[in-house]
C-alpha positions, 0 to 999 in steps of 0.5 A, a space after each residue: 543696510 536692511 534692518 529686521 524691524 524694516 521687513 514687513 512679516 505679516 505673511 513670514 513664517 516666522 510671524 505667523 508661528 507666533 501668530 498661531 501659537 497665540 490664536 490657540 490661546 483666543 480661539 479653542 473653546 469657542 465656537 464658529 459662529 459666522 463668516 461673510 463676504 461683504 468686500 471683495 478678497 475681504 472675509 470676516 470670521 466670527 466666533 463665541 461662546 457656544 450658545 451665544 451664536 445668536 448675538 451680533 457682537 463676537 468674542 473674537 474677530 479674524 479679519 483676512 485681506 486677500 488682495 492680489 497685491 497684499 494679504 494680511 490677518 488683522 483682528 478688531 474687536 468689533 465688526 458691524 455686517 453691512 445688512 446687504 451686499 454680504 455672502 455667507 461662506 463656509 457655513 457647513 462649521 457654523 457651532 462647531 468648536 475650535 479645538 486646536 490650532 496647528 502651524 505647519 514646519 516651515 510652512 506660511 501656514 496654519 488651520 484651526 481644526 474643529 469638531 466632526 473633523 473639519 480644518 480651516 486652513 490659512 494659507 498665507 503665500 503672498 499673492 497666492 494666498 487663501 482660506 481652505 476648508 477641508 472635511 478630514 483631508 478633503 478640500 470642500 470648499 475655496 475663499 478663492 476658488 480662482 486657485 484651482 490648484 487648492 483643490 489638491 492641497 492635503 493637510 498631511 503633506 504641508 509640514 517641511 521637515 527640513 536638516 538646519 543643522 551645521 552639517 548641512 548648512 556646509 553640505 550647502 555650502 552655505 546656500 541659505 535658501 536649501 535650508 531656510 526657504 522661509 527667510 525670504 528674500 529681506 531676511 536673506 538681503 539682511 544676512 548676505 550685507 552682514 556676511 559681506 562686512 566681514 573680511 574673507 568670512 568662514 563658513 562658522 562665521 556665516 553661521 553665526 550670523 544666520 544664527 544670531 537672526 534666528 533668535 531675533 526672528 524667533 
């Protein structure tokens, strides 16, 4: 049986809505004070206090791996720039501050939203994954521009309001991707073995185990 705890989440919506929701706290206020390259699908991005730019240490330190095979958020409290070998990326919001930060309705993403409107967005899809810059609701720049079709992302467009309700999940007849495409395939195996263990399951009891892992996800 698959337990919750087993799935790996760093890219599930469900993770990266608490993940933003405490960037904001770390992040508003404080400043983008550099971004380099110094490791191949790696990018390190720096931020501090405004005024503080100058110094190597940071405050606060998003480290992105972005393999092809894995991609992840991970946040060390220290980094050392190697003196060669890096390239600066995204220098148009360098001193500019973080102001919001936005995770998108059931969407693997979310932007950090600076002064003179520009937006960072992470977008986490797995192996398609990438950090976007945008100017207003313009694509200016890729991480990897070899997803050309990043190119037409809009920022207005990447909510998915989506009907959860009861009536729709029988309307489905019970379909869990029409109305929960961000479970995933574990989050999905997880829910089908526990409706399999009961004896001729209803619609009311299928929902009641979707609802059940819902609050644990949440």
């Amino acid at each position: 049986m698959v337990r919750l705890t087993d799935i790996t989440m760093q890219t599930n919506y469900y993770f990266l809505r608490q993940l933003s929701k405490r960037l904001e706290e770390e992040l508003v206020g404080l400043v983008f004070a550099e971004c380099f390259s110094q490791e191949k699908d790696e990018l390190v991005l720096g931020f501090c206090t405004d005024g503080k730019q100058w110094r190597k240490k940071r405050d606060f330190y998003i480290k992105a791996v972005l393999h092809p095979d894995f991609a992840c958020l991970n946040f060390p409290d220290d980094f050392r720039r190697a003196g060669r070998n890096s390239v600066d990326l995204f220098k148009e919001i360098n001193g500019l501050r973080v102001e919001r930060v936005q995770q998108f309705l059931n969407e693997r993403a979310f932007a950090l939203y600076f002064e003179n409107n520009f937006t960072l967005l992470f977008k986490m899809y797995g192996n398609r994954s990438n950090i976007v810059l945008f100017e207003g609701d313009e694509v200016l720049d890729l991480f990897h521009n070899k997803l050309v079709v990043d190119n037409n992302l809009s920022l207005q467009t990447l909510d998915r309001p989506i009907d959860q309700s009861f009536e729709a999940f029988v309307a489905a007849n019970g379909q869990l991707n029409a109305l929960f495409p961000t479970f995933g395939k574990e989050i999905v195996k997880l829910i089908q073995g526990k409706v399999k263990a009961l004896e001729q399951p209803t619609l009311e009891q299928q929902w009641a185990i979707v609802q059940e892992i819902l609050k644990e996800l949440e």
